[in-house]
Backbone as a printed PyTorch tensor [residue, N CA C, xyz], in Angstrom:
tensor([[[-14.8480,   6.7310, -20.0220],
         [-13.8780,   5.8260, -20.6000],
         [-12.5250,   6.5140, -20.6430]],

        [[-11.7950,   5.6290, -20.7440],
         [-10.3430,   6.4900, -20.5830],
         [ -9.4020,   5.6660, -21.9780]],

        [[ -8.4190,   6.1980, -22.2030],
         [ -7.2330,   5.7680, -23.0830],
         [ -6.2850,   5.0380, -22.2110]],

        [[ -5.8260,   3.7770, -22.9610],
         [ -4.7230,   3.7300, -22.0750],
         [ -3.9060,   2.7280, -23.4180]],

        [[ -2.7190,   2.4040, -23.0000],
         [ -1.9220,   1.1800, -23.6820],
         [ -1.4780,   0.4320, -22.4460]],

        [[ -1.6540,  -1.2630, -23.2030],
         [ -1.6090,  -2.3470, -22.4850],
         [ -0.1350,  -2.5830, -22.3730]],

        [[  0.4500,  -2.5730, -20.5830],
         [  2.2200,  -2.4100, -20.7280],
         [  2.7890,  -4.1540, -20.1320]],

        [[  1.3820,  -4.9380, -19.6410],
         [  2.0640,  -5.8130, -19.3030],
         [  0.7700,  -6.6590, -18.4340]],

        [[  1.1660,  -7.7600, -18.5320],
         [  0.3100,  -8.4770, -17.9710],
         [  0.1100,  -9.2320, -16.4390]],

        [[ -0.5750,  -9.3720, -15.3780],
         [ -0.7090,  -9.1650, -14.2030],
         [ -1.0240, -10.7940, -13.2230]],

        [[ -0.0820, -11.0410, -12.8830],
         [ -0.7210, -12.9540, -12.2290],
         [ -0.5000, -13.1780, -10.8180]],

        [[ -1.6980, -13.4310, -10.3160],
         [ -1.8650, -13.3600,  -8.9540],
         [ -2.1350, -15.0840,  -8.5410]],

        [[ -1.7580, -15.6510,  -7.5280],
         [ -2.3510, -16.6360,  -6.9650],
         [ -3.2420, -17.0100,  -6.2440]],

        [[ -3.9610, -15.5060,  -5.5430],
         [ -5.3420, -15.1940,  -4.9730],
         [ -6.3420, -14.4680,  -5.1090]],

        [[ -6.5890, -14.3230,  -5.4790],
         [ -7.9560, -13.3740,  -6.1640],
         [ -8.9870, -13.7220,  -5.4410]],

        [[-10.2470, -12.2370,  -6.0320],
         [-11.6670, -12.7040,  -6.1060],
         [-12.1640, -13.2590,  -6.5430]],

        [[-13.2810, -14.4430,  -6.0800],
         [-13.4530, -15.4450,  -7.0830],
         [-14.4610, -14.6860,  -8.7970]],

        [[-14.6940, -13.2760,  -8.2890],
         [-14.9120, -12.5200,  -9.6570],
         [-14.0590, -12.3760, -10.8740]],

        [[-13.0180, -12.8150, -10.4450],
         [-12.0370, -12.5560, -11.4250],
         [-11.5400, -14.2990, -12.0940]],

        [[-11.5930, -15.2700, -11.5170],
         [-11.6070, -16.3440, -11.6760],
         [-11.8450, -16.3840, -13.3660]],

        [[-10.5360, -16.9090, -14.4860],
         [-10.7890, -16.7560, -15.7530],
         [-10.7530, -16.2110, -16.1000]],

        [[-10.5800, -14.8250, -15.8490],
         [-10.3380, -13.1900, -16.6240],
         [ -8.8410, -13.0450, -16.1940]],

        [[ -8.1600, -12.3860, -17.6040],
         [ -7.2540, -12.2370, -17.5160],
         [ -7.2090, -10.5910, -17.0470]],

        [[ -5.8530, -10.2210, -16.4700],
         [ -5.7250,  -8.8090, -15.5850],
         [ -4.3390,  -8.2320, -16.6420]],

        [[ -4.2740,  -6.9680, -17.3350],
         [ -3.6250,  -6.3200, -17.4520],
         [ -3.2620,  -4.7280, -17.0660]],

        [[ -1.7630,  -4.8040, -17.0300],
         [ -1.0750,  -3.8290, -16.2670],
         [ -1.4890,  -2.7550, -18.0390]],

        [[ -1.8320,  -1.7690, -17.0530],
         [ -2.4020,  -0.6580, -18.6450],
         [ -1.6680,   0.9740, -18.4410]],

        [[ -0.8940,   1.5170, -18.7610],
         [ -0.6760,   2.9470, -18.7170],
         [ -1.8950,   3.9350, -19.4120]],

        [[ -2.4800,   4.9080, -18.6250],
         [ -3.5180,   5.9190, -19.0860],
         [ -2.4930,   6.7840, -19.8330]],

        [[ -3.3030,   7.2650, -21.6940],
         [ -2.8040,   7.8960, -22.0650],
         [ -3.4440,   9.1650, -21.8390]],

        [[ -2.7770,  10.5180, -22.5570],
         [ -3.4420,  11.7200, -23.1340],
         [ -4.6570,  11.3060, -24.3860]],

        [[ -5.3880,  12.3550, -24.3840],
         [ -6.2920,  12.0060, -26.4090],
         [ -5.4890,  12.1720, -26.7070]],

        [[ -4.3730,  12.2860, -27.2500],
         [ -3.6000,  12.4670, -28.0140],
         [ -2.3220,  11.2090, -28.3490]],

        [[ -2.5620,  10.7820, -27.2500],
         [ -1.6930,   9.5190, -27.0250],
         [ -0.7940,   9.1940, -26.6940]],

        [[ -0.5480,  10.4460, -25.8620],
         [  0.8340,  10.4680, -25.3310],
         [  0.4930,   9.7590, -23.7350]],

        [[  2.1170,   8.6740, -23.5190],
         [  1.7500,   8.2810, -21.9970],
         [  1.6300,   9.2530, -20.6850]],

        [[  1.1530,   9.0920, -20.0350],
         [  0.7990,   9.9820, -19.0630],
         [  1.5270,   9.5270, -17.3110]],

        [[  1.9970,   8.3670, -17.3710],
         [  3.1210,   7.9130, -16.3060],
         [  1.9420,   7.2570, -15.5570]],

        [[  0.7410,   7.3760, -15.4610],
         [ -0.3830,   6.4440, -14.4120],
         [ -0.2970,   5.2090, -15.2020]],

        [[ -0.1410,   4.1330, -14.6150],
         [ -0.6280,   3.0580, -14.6330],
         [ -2.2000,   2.1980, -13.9070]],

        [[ -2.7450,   1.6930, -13.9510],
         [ -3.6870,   0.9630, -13.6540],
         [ -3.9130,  -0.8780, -14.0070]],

        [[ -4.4180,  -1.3640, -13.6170],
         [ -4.8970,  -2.9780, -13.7860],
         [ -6.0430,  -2.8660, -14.1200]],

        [[ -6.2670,  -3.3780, -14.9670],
         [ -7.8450,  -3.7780, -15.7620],
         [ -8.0500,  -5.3140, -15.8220]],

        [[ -9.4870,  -5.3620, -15.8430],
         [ -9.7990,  -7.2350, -16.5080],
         [ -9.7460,  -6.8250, -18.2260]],

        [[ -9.7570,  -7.9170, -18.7870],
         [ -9.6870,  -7.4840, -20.3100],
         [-10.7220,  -8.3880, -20.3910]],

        [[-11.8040,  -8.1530, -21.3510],
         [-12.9320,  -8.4350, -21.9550],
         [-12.5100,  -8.3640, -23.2280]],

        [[-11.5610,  -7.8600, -24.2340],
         [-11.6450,  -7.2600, -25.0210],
         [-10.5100,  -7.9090, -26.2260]],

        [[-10.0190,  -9.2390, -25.5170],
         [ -8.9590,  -9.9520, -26.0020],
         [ -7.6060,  -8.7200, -26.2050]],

        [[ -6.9100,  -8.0760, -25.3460],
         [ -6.2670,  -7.0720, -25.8900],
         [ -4.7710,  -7.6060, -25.5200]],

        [[ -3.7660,  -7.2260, -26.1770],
         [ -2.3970,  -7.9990, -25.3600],
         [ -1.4760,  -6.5470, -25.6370]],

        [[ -0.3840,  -6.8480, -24.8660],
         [  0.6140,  -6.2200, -24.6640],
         [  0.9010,  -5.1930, -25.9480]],

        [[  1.0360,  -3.7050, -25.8610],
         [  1.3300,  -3.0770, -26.8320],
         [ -0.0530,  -2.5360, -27.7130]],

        [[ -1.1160,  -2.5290, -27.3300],
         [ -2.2920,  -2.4320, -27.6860],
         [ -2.6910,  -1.3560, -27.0700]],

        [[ -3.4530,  -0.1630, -27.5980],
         [ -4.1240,   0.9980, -27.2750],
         [ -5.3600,   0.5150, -26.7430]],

        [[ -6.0920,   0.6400, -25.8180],
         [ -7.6160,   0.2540, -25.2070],
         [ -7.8700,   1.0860, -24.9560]],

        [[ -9.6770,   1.2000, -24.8640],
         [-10.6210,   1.6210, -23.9960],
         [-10.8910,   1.0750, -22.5860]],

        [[-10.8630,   1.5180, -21.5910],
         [-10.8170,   1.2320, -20.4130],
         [-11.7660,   2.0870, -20.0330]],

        [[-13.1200,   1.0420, -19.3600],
         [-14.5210,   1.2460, -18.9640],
         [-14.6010,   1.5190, -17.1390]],

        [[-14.9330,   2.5560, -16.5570],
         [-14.1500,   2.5220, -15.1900],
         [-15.5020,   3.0200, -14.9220]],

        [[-16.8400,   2.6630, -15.0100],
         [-18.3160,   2.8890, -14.3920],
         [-19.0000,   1.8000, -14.1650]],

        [[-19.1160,   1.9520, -12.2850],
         [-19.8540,   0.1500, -12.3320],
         [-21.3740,  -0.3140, -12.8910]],

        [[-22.0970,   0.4490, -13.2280],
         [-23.4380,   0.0830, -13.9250],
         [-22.8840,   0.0310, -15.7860]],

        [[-21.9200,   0.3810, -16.0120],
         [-21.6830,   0.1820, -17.6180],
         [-21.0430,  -1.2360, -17.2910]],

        [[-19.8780,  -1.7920, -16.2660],
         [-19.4580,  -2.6350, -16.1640],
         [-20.1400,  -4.0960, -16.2440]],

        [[-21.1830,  -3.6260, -15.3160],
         [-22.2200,  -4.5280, -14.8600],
         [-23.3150,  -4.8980, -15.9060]],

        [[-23.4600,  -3.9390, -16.9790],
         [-23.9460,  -3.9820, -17.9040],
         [-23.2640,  -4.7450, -19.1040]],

        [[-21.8210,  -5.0820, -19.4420],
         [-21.1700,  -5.4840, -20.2070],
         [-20.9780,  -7.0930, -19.4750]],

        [[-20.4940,  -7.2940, -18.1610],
         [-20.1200,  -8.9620, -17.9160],
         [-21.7840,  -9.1260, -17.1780]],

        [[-22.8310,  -8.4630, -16.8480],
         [-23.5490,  -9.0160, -16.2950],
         [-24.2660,  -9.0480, -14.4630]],

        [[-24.8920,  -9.2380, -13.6970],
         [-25.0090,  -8.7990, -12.4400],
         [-24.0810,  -9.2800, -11.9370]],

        [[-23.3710, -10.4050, -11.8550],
         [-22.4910, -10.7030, -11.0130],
         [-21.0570, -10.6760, -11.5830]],

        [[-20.9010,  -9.4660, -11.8990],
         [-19.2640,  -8.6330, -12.2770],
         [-18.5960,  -8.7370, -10.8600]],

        [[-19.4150,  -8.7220, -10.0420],
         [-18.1400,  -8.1380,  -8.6390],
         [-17.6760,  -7.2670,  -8.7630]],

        [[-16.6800,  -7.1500,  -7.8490],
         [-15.5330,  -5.7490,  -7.4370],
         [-15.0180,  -5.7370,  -8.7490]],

        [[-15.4350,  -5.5830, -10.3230],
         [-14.5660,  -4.9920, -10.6530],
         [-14.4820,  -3.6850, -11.2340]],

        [[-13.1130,  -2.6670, -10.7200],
         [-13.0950,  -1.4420, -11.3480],
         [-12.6080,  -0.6680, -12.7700]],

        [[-12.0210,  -1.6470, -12.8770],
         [-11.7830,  -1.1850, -14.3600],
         [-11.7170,  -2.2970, -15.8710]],

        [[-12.5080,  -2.0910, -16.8400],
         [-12.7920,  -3.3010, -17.8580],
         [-12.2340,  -2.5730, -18.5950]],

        [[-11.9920,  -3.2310, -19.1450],
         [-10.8240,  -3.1440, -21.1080],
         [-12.1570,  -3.6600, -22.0940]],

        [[-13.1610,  -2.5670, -22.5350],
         [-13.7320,  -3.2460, -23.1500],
         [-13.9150,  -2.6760, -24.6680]],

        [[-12.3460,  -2.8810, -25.3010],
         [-12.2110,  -2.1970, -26.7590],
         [-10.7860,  -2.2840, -27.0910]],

        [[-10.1130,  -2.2370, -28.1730],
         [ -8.6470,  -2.2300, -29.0990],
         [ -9.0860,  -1.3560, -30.1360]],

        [[ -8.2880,  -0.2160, -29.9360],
         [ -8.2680,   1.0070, -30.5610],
         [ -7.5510,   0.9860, -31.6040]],

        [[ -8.3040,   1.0500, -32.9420],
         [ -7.1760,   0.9740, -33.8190],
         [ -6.7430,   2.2860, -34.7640]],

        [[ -7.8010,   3.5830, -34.3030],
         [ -7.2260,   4.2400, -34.9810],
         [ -7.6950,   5.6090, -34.2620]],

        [[ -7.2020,   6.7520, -34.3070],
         [ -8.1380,   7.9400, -33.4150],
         [ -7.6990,   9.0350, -34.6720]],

        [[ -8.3820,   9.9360, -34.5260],
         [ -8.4260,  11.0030, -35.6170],
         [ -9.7770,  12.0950, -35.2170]],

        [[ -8.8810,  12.9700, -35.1760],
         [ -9.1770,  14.5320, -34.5920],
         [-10.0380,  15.3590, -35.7790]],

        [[-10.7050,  16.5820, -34.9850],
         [-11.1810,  17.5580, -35.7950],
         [-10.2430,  18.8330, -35.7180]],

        [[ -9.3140,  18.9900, -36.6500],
         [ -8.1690,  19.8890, -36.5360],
         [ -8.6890,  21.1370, -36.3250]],

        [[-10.0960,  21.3560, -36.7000],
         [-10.6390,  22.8720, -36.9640],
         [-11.0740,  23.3550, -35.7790]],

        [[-11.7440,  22.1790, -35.0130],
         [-12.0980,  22.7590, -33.5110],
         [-13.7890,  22.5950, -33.9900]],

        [[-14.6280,  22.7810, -32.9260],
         [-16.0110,  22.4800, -32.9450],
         [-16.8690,  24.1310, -33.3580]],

        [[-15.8490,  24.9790, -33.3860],
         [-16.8240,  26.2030, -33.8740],
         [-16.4890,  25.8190, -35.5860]],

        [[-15.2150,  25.5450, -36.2770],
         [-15.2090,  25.0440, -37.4900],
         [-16.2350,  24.0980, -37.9970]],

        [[-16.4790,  23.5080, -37.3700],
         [-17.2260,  22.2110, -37.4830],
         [-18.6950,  23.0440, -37.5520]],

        [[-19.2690,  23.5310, -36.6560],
         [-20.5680,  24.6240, -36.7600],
         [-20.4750,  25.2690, -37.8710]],

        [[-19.8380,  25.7750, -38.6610],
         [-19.7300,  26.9250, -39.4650],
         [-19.5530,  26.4720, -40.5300]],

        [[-19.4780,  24.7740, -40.9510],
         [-19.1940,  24.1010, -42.1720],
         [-20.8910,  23.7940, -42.8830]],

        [[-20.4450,  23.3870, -44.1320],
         [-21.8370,  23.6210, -44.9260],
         [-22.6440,  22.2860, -44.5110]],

        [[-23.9800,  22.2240, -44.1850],
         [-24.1170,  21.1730, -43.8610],
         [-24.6890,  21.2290, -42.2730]],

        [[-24.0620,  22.2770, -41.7590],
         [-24.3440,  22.2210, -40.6500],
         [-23.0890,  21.7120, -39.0580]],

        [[-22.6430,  20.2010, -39.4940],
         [-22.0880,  19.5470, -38.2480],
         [-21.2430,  18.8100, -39.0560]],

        [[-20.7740,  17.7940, -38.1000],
         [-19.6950,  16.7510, -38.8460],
         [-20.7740,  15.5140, -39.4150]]])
């Protein structure tokens, strides 16, 4: 899965008939951290997501195929999430080992 924010939305007059009813947005891949990263990509959105929105962007065709079903078609990249919040382990994963308890 990747990060991205939704920069704009995408309208074609010919398509695959896979795409027929799905809307296509223009998505910039972020950093984890959330910083833009200058790649852009096109996704279908599953995920009701609009312009200005942080997503998950699903880019594996058996997870794909698994989310719309066998007859997904060609598609490579699904929006299937709106991110509303991300939050880090500042300590790092040996902190995290060494806390009482065991793990997070």
């Amino acid at each position: 899965m990747r990060l991205a924010r939704v920069t704009g939305t995408v309208v074609c007059t010919i398509r695959h008939p896979a795409y027929e009813g799905r809307r296509l947005l223009l998505c910039e891949l972020l950093t984890p951290e959330g910083d833009p990263t200058g790649v852009e990509e096109i996704a279908v959105d599953h995920a009701q997501a609009g312009v200005g929105d942080r997503v998950l962007i699903l880019q594996e065709g058996n997870g794909i195929r698994q989310v719309l079903g066998k007859d997904a078609g060609p598609i490579r990249d699904l929006i299937v999430g709106v991110v509303d919040l991300i939050s880090y382990d500042r300590e790092g994963a040996a902190g995290a080992a060494g806390a009482a308890g065991g793990g997070r």
